[in-house]
TITOR-187498 format. One record per residue (C-alpha): residue in one letter; x, y, z. Coordinates in steps of 0.5 Angstrom, whole numbers, plus 2048, in hexadecimal, padded with zeros to 3 digits. Layout:
AXYZ;...
This chain:
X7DF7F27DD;X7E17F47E4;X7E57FC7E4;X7EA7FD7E8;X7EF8037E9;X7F78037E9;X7F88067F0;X8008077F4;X80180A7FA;X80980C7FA;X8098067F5;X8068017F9;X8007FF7F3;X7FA7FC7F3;X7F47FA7EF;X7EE7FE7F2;X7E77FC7F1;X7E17FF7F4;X7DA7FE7F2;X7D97F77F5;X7D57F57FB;X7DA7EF7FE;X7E07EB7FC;X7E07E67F6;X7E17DF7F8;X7E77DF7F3;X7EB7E57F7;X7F17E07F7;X7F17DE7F1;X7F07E57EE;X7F57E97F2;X7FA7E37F0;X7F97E47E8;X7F77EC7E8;X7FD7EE7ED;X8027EA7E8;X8077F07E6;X8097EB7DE;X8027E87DD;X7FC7EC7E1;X7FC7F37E3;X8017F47E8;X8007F67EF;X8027F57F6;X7FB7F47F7;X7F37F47F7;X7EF7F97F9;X7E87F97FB;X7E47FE7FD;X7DE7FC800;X7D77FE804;X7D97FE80B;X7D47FD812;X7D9802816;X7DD806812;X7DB80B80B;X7DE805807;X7E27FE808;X7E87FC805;X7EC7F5803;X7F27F3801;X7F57EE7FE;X7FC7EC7FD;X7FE7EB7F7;X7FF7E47F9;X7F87E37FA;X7F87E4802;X7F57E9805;X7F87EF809;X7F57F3810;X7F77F880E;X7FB7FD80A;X7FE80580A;X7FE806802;X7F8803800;X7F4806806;X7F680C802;X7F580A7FB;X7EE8087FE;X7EC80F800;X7EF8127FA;X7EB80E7F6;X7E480F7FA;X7E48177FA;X7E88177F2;X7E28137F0;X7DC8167F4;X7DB8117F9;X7DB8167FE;X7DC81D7FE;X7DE81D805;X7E681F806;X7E681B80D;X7E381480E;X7E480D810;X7E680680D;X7E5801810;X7EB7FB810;X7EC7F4811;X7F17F5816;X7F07FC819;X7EA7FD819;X7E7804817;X7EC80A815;X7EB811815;X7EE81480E;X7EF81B80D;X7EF81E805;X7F3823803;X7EF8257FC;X7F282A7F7;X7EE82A7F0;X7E98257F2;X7EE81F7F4;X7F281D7FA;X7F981F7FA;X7FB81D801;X7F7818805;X7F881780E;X7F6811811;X7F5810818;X7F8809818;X7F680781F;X7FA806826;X800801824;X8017F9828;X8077F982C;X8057F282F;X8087ED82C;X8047E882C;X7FE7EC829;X8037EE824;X8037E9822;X80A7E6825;X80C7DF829;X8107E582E;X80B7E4834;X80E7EC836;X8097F3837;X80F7F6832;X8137F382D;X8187F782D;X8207F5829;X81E7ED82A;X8227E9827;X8207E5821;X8267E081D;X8257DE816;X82A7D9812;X8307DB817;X82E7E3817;X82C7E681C;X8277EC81C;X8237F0822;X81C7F1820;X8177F6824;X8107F4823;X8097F9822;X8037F781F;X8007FD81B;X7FA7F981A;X7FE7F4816;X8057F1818;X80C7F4818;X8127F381B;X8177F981A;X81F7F7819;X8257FD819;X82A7FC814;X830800812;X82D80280C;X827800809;X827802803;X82C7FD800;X8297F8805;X8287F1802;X8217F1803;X81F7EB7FE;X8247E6803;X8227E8809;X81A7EA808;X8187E4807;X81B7E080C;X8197E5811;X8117E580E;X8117DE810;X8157DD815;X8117D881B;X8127DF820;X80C7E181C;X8067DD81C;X8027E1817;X8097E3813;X80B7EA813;X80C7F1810;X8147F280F;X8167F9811;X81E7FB80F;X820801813;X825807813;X82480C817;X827813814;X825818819;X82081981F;X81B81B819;X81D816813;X81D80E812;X81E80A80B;X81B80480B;X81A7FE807;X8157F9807;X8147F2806;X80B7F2806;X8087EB808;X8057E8802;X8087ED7FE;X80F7EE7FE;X8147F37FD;X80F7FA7FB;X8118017FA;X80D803800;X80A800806;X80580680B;X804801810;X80B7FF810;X80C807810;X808807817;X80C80181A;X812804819;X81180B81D;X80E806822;X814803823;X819808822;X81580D826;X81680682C;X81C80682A;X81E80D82B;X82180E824;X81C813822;X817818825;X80F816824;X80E81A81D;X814817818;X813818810;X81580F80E;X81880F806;X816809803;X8188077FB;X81280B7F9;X8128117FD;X811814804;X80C813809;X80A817810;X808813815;X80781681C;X806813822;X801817826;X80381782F;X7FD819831;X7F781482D;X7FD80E82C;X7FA80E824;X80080E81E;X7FE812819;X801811811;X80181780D;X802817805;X8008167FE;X7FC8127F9;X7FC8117F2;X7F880E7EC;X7FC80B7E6;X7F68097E1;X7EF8067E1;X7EE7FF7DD;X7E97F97DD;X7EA7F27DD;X7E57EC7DB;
């Protein structure tokens, strides 16, 4: 029997797994049956929390189509929430170790033995556009444009670890993100495909984003998307360099510090239920 721990972050969920030593070699498979929302679990992922050679712990993830991802905001804190609620570590400052990203600082905030607040230092972000990655040879993707069936968008590139193009629409809330998203995902400007981010900016110290995630779709909440969207906004000249960004599912505070050049996401995490499968 394999436990397993029903985690969201801002209702972006995963299945969280600890206890194993390395991945199974079936974690396509599994993540493909245990993610499905009508005949599996549900989530938007797997997550595996593992032993790690430079950090405190590691973490995988792996989509819900079976990919796996660089990195991810949400589930870094579902991963740290889990850690410290569960005993792993009494520690309320550590290091994950990602995919993408390399190690992460995490700082808890505890109330009453459990994480409340989680804040990661996500790292320096990645302007140049061929390190994001794009096929726009440019130190900065800054507005490019992108066409798709007829349709003209400007996308601003930033890599969080995992890659994110930024577009600004009128109103992201109502945007037709199950048109668009895909098709910008795997546009041919993105050879590893991409992280989707619709965007109004509201004020100097507010944005709304919606989200299309590769390998996941539409979800509540997206941390790293988050991070890219002050990134962008910040080059932008939308929004100053801390900024709450509303998604579906809830506020996050990203900031991205002047002086070390690292973004830092802060919000919560949450456990639902624990179960076990066969």
């Amino acid at each position: 029997m394999m436990k397993f721990t029903k985690m969201h972050g801002l209702g972006n969920d995963f299945i969280v797994i600890a206890g194993e030593r390395q991945l199974p070699g079936n974690v396509a498979e599994l993540a493909i049956d245990r993610c499905n929302r009508f005949f599996g679990i549900g989530a938007d992922g797997l997550v595996y929390i593992l032993p790690s050679e430079v950090a405190d712990f590691r973490m995988r993830i792996i989509n819900s189509d079976g990919s796996e991802a660089e990195q991810c905001g949400n589930a870094i804190r579902c991963a740290a929430k889990y850690i410290y609620d569960n005993g792993l570590t009494d520690k309320e400052e550590l290091t994950i170790e990602t995919l993408g990203a390399g190690a992460q600082t995490v700082q808890l905030e505890v109330a009453d033995g459990k994480v409340q607040q989680v804040r990661v230092d996500m790292g320096e972000p990645i302007l140049n556009g061929l390190q994001v990655p794009t096929t726009v040879d440019e130190e900065r993707v800054i507005e490019h444009p992108i066409e798709v069936d007829g349709r003209e968008f400007r996308f601003t590139a930033v890599s969080m670890g995992n890659p994110h193009c930024v577009i600004y629409v009128d109103d992201a809330a109502n945007f037709d993100l199950a048109t668009w998203g895909p098709k910008l995902e795997t546009h041919p400007m993105f050879p590893r495909k991409i992280n989707v981010e619709f965007v109004t900016v509201t004020s100097r110290e507010q944005a709304e984003m919606r989200v299309w995630e590769r390998g996941a779709g539409p979800t509540l909440a997206c941390g790293t998307g988050a991070c890219a969207t002050v990134v962008s906004s910040v080059l932008n000249g939308l929004t100053d360099r801390t900024a709450v960004v509303t998604l579906k599912g809830g506020d996050l505070t990203i900031e991205w510090n002047e002086a070390d050049n690292h973004v830092y996401m802060t919000g919560p995490a949450a456990e639902v239920y624990r179960g076990e499968w066969e």
